[in-house]
GUSE-423499 format. One record per residue (C-alpha): x, y, z; residue in one letter. Coordinates in steps of 0.02 Angstrom, whole numbers, plus 50000, padded with zeros to 5 digits. Last residue first. Example, Ala and Ser with C-alpha at 12.3 -4.5 7.8 and 13.67 -1.06 7.14 Angstrom:
2
506844994750357S/506154977550390A/
! end
This chain:
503
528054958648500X/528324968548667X/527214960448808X/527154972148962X/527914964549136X/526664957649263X/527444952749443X/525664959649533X/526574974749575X/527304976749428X/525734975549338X/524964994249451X/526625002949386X/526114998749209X/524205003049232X/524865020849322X/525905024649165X/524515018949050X/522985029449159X/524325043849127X/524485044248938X/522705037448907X/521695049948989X/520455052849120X/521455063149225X/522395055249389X/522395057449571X/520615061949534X/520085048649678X/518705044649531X/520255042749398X/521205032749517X/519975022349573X/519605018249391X/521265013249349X/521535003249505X/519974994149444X/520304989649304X/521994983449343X/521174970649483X/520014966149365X/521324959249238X/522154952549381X/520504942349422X/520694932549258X/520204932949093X/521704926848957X/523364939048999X/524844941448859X/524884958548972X/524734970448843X/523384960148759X/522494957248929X/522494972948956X/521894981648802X/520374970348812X/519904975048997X/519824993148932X/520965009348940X/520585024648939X/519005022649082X/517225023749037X/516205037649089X/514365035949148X/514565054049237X/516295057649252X/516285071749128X/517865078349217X/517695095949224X/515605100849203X/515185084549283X/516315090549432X/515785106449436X/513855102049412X/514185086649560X/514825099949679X/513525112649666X/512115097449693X/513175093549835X/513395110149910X/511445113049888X/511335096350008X/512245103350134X/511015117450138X/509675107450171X/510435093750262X/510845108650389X/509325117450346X/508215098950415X/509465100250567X/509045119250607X/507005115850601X/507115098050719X/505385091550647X/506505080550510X/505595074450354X/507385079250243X/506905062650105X/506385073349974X/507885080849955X/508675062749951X/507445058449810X/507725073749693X/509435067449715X/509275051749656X/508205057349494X/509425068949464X/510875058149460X/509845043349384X/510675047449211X/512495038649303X/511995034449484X/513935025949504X/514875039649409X/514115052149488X/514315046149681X/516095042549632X/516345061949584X/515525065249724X/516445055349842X/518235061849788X/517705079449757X/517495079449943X/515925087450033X/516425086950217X/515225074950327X/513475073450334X/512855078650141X/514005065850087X/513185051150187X/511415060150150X/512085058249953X/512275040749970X/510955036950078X/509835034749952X/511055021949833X/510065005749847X/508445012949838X/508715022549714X/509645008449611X/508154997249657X/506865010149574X/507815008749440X/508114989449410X/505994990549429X/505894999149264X/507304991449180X/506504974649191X/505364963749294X/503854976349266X/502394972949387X/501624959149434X/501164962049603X/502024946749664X/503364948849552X/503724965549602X/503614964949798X/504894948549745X/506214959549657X/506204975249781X/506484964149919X/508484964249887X/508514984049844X/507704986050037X/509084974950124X/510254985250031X/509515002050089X/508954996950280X/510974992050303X/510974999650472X/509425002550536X/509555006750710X/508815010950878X/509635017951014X/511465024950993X/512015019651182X/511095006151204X/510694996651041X/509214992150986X/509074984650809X/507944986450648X/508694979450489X/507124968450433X/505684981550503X/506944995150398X/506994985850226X/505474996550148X/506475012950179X/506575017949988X/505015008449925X/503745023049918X/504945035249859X/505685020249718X/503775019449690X/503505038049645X/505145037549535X/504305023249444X/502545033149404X/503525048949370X/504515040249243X/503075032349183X/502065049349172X/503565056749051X/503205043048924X/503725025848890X/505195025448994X/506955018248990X/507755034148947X/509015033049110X/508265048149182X/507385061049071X/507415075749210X/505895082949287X/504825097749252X/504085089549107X/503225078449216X/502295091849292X/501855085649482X/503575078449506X/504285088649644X/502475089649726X/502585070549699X/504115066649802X/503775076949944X/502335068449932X/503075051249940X/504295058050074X/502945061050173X/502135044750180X/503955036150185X/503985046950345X/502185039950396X/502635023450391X/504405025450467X/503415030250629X/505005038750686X/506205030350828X/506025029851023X/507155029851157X/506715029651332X/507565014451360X/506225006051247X/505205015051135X/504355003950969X/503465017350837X/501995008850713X/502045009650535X/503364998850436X/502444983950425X/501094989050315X/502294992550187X/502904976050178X/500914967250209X/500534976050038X/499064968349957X/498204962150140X/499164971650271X/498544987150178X/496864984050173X/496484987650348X/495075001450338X/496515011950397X/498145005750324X/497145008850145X/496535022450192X/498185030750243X/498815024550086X/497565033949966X/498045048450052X/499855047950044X/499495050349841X/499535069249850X/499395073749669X/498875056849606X/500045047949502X/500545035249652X/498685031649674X/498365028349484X/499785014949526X/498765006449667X/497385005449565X/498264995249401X/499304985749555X/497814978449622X/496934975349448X/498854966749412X/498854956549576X/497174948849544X/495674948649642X/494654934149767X/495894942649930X/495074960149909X/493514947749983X/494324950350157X/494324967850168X/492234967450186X/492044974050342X/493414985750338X/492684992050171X/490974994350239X/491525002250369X/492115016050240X/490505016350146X/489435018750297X/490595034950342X/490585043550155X/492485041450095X/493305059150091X/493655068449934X/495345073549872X/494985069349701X/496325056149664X/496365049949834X/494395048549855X/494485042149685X/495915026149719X/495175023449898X/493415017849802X/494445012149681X/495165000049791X/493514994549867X/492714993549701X/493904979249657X/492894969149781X/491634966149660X/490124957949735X/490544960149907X/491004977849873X/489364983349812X/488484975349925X/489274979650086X/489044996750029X/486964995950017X/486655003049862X/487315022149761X/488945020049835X/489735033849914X/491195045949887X/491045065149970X/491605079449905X/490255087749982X/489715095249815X/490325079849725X/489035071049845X/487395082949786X/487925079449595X/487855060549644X/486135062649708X/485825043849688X/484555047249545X/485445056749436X/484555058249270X/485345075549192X/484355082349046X/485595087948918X/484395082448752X/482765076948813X/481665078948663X/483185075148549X/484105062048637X/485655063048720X/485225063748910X/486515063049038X/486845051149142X/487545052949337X/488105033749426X/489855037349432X/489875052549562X/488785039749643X/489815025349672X/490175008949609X/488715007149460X/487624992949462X/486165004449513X/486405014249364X/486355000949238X/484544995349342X/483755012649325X/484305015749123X/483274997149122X/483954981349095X/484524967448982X/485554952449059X/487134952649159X/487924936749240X/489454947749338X/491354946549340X/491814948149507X/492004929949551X/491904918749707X/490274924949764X/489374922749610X/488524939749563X/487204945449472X/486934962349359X/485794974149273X/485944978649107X/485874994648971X/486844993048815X/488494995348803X/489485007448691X/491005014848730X/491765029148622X/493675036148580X/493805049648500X/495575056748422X/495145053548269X/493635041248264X/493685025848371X/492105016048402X/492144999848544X/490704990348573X/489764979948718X/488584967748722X/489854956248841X/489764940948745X/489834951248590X/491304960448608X/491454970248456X/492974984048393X/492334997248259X/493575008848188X/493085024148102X/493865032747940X/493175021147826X/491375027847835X/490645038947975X/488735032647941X/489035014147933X/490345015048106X/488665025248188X/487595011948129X/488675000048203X/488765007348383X/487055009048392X/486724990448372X/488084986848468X/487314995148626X/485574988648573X/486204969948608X/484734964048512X/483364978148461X/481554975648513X/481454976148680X/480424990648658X/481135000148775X/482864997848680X/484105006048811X/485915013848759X/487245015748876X/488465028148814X/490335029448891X/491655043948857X/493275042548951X/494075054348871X/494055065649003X/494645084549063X/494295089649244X/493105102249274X/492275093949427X/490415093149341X/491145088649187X/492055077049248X/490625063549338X/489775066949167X/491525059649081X/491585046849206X/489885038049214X/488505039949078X/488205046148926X/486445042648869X/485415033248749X/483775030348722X/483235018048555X/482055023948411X/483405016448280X/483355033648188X/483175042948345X/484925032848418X/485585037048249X/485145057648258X/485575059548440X/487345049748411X/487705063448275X/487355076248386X/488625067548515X/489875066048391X/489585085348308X/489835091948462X/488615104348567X/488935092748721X/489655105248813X/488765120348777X/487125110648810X/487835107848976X/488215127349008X/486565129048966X/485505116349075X/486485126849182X/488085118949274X/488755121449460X/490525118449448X/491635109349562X/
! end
């Protein structure tokens, strides 16, 4: 954090926007400030464009002041700006170039208990701030003339982001009673921010879990994925399991901490080692442009990070359903990674996330992460990598960077075995990429060239060739080429009693 001059703020909002805001709110002799997270940044030194102004009418005067301002400023920048209303909630939307502004004018708030959405009427500057969810959020700072830059902080926010330190500006168990969203982005900043959760606040959350129940899966899912993209998001997920959250809006997760010992023997706290594989994960992935495209299906290099971050999260989620004691090798989880790809699809749909490509990947990790451990633990055959290619296709990378991140043993000499083994693999699958182009290939011959060879319709014979073709190219007893995949496709027929058609 920063320690700012009534200079150093001048500096910063010596723009031509925010001068020009001075001048119209003077004009229509109405207050305004910015407010919220762009002040809250400043301060920390993070960039924003998350610029909000609440503007108060003293003189009660002006209707819906907020809009008021906002169209004056549209008149005065011409066809260039782009003015979007919402007049039930007094509240307006101005885009210029690359700005982007929020206008709303000042109001204090009621609550129903089964709703977050508030009945707001006109307030004070005092009463917008005390409806704000935390004190970091609650700083404005002046933008007109005779007070231009002065900060109003009345909850001491600027004294909390010097503790780093997140608290709500009223009594906690307020705040998240009436909008129990706060209590995930209460997690959400302290995670994103590294700052701890101010003790009152945090019992306040236990003690008011419950009401998390009264909001949607997608405002969930919107905090939980600003989590994922933080830079060490096992934070926000040990407060979550800690105020008791967790069991709540992720009860799968949840259900993975905890160690059982019997016999003596004891397995990992699988919570904490997905914990630490999700950093691994995210110190891999902390420039996006660091990482490898995938499978394309992303909307910008963030996404991919976003859905790699959740395969990391997801890739032991079947292990409560596959655990299993057994005597002499202890406890087990055989099958962890297919019973894990086969929850994927409901965890999704309940949270509403993506039902297409994007959660299809994070299966496929899931699915195939102890592929490369299985190679890494035995002798490295071109045979298995070669297959292990071909089946992870443009995920290759991706599935890797997941197994590294997945070496969370203590034992020092074990974790440099996988380690190293693991550098053999990633040797192995260059060479063999480099030689056979394996890598999404598609065999010589097709499905369609055997059944007219054949005089065949579809049937399982068909697939039986296919596949004898393919093994044989991924075995690398054969090149992939027609010549020899047709001399092995013939031989393969006569087995099943199949002769070639000759017109």
């Amino acid at each position: 954090m920063k320690i700012l001059t009534h200079e150093d703020i001048l500096k910063q909002l010596d723009h031509p926007f925010f001068r020009l805001i001075s001048d119209t709110a003077e004009e229509l002799r109405l207050d305004c400030y910015v407010i919220g997270g762009w002040v809250r940044d400043l301060y920390l030194e993070r960039p924003s464009s998350d610029i909000d102004i609440v503007v108060v009418d003293e003189t009660k005067q002006t209707k819906r002041p907020g809009i008021a301002l906002a169209e004056a400023l549209r008149h005065k920048l011409g066809k260039k700006a782009h003015i979007a209303i919402y007049k039930n909630f007094g509240t307006a939307q101005l885009k210029h170039k690359s700005l982007e502004i929020e206008f709303v004018g000042a109001r204090k708030e009621s609550y129903d208990r089964n709703s977050r959405k508030p009945v707001t009427e006109d307030g004070t500057l005092e009463e917008d701030q005390n409806r704000r969810d935390f004190t970091i959020n609650a700083m404005a700072l002046c933008l007109n003339k005779d007070r231009f830059g002065e900060l109003v902080d009345p909850f001491d926010g600027l004294a909390d982001m010097e503790d780093k330190t997140i608290a709500t500006p009223l009594d906690p168990d307020i705040t998240f009673s009436d909008d129990p969203l706060r209590m995930m982005r209460c997690i959400r900043f302290a995670t994103q921010l590294n700052f701890q959760i101010e003790e009152d606040t945090f019992e306040a959350l236990s003690r008011n879990k419950e009401r998390i129940k009264i909001i949607s899966a997608e405002r969930i899912a919107e905090e939980l994925n600003k989590i994922l993209l933080s830079p060490a998001p096992s934070k926000g997920f040990v407060e979550l399991e800690r105020c008791g959250l967790l069991p709540l809006i992720f009860p799968e997760l949840a259900l993975l901490q905890g160690v059982e010992t019997k016999d003596g023997k004891a397995h990992k706290d699988n919570f904490y080692h997905t914990l630490e594989v999700l950093d691994n994960v995210a110190k891999a992935t902390t420039n996006p442009a660091d990482i490898s495209e995938g499978n394309g299906n992303w909307d910008s290099p963030k996404d991919h990070v976003l859905w790699l971050r959740w395969a990391a999260l997801l890739h032991d989620i079947g292990k409560p359903k596959s655990k299993r004691f057994d005597p002499i090798q202890g406890w087990t989880f055989h099958n962890h990674n297919d019973i894990g790809e086969k929850m994927i699809p409901s965890i999704f749909r309940r949270m509403k996330l993506p039902m297409n490509e994007k959660m299809k990947f994070v299966q496929k990790l899931v699915q195939m992460h102890m592929r490369p451990i299985a190679i890494a633990d035995s002798e490295v055959t071109d045979s298995a990598v070669r297959r292990l290619l071909f089946d992870a296709g443009d995920d290759i990378d991706d599935l890797m960077l997941l197994c590294t991140a997945d070496i969370t043993s203590k034992n020092d000499l074990k974790k440099k075995k996988f380690a190293d083994n693991y550098i053999t693999v990633r040797t192995k699958l260059v060479e063999i990429e480099e030689k056979d182009r394996i890598r999404n290939f598609q065999p010589p011959i097709s499905g369609e060239d055997i059944m007219e060879m054949f005089g065949l319709r579809p049937c399982k014979e068909v697939g039986i060739l296919k596949m004898a073709i393919k093994d044989a190219i991924l075995d690398g007893e054969i090149p992939n080429e027609y010549e020899p995949a047709e001399k092995l496709l013939i031989e393969e027929a006569k087995k099943l009693g199949l002769n070639v058609i000759t017109n």
